[in-house]
LOTOR-720293 format. One record per residue (C-alpha): x, y, z; residue in one letter. Coordinates in Angstrom, 3 decimals, padded with zeros to 6 digits. Each point is the difference from the previous one (the first is absolute). Layout:
BEGIN
<pt xx="X" yy="Y" zz="Z" r="A"/>
...
This chain:
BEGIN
<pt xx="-030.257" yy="-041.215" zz="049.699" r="X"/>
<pt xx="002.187" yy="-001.038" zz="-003.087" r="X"/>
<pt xx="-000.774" yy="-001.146" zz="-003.412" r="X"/>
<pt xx="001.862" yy="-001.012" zz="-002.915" r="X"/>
<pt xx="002.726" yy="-001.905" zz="-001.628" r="X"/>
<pt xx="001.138" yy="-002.839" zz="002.672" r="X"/>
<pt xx="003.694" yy="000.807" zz="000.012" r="X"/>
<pt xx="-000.490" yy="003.568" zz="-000.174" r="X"/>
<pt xx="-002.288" yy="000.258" zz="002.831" r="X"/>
<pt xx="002.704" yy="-002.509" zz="002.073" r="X"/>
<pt xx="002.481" yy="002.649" zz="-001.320" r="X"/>
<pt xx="-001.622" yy="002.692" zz="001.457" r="X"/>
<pt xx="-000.756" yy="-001.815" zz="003.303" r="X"/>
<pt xx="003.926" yy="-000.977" zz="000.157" r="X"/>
<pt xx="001.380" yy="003.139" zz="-000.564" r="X"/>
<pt xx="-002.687" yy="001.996" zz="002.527" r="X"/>
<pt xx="000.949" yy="-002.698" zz="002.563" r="X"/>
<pt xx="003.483" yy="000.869" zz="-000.184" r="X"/>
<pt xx="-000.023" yy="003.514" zz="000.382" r="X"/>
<pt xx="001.345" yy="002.108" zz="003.834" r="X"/>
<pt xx="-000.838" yy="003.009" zz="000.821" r="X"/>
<pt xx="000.542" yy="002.256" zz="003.061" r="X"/>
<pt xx="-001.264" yy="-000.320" zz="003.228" r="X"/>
<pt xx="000.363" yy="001.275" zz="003.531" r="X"/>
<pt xx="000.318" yy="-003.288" zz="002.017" r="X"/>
<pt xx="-000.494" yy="000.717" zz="003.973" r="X"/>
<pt xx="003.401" yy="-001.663" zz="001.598" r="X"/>
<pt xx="-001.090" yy="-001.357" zz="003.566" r="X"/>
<pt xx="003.489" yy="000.465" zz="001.173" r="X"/>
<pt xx="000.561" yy="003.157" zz="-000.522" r="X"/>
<pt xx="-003.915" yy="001.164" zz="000.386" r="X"/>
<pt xx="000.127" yy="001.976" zz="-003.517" r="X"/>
<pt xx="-000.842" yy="-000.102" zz="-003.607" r="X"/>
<pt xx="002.902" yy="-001.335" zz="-002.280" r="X"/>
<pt xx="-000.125" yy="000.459" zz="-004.229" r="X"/>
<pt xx="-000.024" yy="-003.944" zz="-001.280" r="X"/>
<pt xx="-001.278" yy="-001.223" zz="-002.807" r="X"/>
<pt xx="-002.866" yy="-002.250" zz="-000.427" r="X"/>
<pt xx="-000.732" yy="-002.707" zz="-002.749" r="X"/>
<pt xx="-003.529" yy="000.544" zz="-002.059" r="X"/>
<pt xx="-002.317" yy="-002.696" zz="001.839" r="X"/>
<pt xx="-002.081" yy="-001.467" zz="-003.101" r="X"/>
<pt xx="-002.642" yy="-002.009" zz="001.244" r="X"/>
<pt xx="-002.116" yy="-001.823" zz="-002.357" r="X"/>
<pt xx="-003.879" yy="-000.271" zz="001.418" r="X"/>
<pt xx="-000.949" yy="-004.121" zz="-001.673" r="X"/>
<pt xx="-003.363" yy="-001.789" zz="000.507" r="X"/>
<pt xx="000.630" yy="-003.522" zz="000.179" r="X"/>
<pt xx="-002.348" yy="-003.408" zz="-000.093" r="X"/>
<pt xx="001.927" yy="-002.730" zz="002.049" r="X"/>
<pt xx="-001.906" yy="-003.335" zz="-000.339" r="X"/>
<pt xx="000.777" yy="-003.136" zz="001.685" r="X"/>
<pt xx="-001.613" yy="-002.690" zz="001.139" r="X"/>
<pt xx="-001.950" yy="000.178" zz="003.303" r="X"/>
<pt xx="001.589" yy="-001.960" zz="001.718" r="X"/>
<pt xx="002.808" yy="002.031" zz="000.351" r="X"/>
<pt xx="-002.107" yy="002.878" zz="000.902" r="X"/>
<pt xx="001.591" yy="000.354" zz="003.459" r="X"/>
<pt xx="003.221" yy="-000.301" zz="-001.187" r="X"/>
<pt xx="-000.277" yy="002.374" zz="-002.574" r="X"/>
<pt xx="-001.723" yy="002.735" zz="001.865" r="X"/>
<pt xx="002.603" yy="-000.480" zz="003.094" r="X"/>
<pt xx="002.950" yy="000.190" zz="-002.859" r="X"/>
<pt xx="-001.551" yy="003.299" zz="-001.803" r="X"/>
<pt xx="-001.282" yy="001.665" zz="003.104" r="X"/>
<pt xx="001.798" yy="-001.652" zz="003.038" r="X"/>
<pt xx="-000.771" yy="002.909" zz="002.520" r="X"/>
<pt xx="-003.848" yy="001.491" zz="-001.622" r="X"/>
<pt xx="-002.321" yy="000.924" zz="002.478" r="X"/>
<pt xx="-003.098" yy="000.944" zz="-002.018" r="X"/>
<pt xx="000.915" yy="003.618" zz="-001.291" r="X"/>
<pt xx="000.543" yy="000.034" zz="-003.623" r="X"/>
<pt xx="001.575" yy="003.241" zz="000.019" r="X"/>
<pt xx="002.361" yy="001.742" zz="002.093" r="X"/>
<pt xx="-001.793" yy="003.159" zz="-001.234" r="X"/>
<pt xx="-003.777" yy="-000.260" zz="001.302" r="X"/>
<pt xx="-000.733" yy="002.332" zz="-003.354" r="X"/>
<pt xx="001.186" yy="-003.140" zz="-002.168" r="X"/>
<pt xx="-002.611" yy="-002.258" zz="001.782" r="X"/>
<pt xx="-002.784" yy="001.016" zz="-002.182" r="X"/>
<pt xx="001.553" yy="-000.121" zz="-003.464" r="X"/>
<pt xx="001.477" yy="-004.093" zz="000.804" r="X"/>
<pt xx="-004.118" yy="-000.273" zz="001.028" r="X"/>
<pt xx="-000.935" yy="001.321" zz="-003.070" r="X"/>
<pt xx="002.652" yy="-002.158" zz="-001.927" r="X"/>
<pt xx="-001.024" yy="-002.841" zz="001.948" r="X"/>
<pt xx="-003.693" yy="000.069" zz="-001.169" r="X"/>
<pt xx="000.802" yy="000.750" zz="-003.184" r="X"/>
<pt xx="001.675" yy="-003.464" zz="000.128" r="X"/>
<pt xx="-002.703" yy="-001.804" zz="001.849" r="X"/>
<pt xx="002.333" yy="-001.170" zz="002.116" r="X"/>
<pt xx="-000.087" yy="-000.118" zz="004.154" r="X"/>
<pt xx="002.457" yy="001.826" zz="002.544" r="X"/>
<pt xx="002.672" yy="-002.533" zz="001.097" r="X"/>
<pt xx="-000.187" yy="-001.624" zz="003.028" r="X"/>
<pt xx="002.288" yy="000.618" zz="002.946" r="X"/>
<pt xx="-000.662" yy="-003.635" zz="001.674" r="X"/>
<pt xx="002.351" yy="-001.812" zz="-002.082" r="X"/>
<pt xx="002.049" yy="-002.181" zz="001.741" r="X"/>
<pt xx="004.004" yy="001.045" zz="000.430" r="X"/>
<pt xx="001.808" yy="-003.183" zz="000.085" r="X"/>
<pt xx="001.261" yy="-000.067" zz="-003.295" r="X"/>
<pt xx="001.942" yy="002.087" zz="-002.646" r="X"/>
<pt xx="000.968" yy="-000.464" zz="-003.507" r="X"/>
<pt xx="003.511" yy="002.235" zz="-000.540" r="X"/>
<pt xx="-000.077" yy="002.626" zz="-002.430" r="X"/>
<pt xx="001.175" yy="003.405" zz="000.421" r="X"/>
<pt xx="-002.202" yy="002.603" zz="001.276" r="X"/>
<pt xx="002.259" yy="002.898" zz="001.343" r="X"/>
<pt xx="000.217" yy="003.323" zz="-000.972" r="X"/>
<pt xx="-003.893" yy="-000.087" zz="-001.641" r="X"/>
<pt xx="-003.153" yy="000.736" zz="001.105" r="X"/>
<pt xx="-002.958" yy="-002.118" zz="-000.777" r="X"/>
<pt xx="-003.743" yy="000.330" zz="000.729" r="X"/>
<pt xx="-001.840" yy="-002.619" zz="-000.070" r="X"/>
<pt xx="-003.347" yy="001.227" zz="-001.573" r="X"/>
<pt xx="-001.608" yy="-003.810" zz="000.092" r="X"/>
<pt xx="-000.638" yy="-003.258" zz="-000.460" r="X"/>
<pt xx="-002.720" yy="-002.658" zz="-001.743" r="X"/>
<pt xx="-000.266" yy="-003.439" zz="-000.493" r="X"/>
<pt xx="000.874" yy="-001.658" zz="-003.335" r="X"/>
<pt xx="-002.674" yy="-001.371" zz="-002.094" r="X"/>
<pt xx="-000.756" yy="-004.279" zz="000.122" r="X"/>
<pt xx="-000.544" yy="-001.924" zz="-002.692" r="X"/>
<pt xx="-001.190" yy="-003.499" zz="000.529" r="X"/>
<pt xx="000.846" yy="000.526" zz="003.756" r="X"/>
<pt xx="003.929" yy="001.001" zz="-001.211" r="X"/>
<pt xx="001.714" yy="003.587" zz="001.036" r="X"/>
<pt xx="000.306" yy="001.674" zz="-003.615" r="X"/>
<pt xx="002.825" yy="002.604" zz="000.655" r="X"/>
């Protein structure tokens, strides 16, 4: 976890992101270890609200997570922390029965994204308030 001035703490994520070091990589071809180098692999860990209205719902949940099958977490021991976040929230476990026939393009590669749950928007005078 970081804190601080906004361009300093960018500064700091920059340069550790650009950093190699050493590292035995196993070459296939000739079935031994080989000295490389490797680049620092920064990943940022971000909580994000998406809201939209629901009648994109399917879209949306096809679009962020096109292949999900129910597990939140590739590692079982995550499971119970998203729970915990998710009932913090008040907010349900998203459904797996959305329909797959559309997509809305954005770019999704090289991430990966839990999807820790959904709710409905609040009406007003019968009208979605996002």
């Amino acid at each position: 976890m970081t804190r601080g001035i906004k361009h300093d703490v960018e500064r700091f994520a920059s340069e550790l992101s650009a950093q190699y070091l050493p590292f035995n990589w196993f070459n296939p071809k000739k079935k031994e270890l080989e000295p490389a180098l490797v680049q620092t692999n920064l990943q940022p860990i971000q909580l994000w609200s998406v809201v939209f209205p629901k009648e994109h719902k399917d879209a949306m949940l096809n679009s962020l997570f096109p292949d999900w099958d129910g597990k939140v977490c590739r590692q079982k021991k995550h499971e119970k922390f998203v729970g915990i976040i998710r009932k913090a929230l008040g907010i349900k476990k998203v459904p797996t029965d959305y329909k797959k026939d559309k997509k809305i393009p954005f770019h999704i590669k090289n991430m990966d994204m839990v999807p820790i749950g959904i709710k409905d928007d609040y009406e007003q005078d019968g009208q979605e308030m996002l």
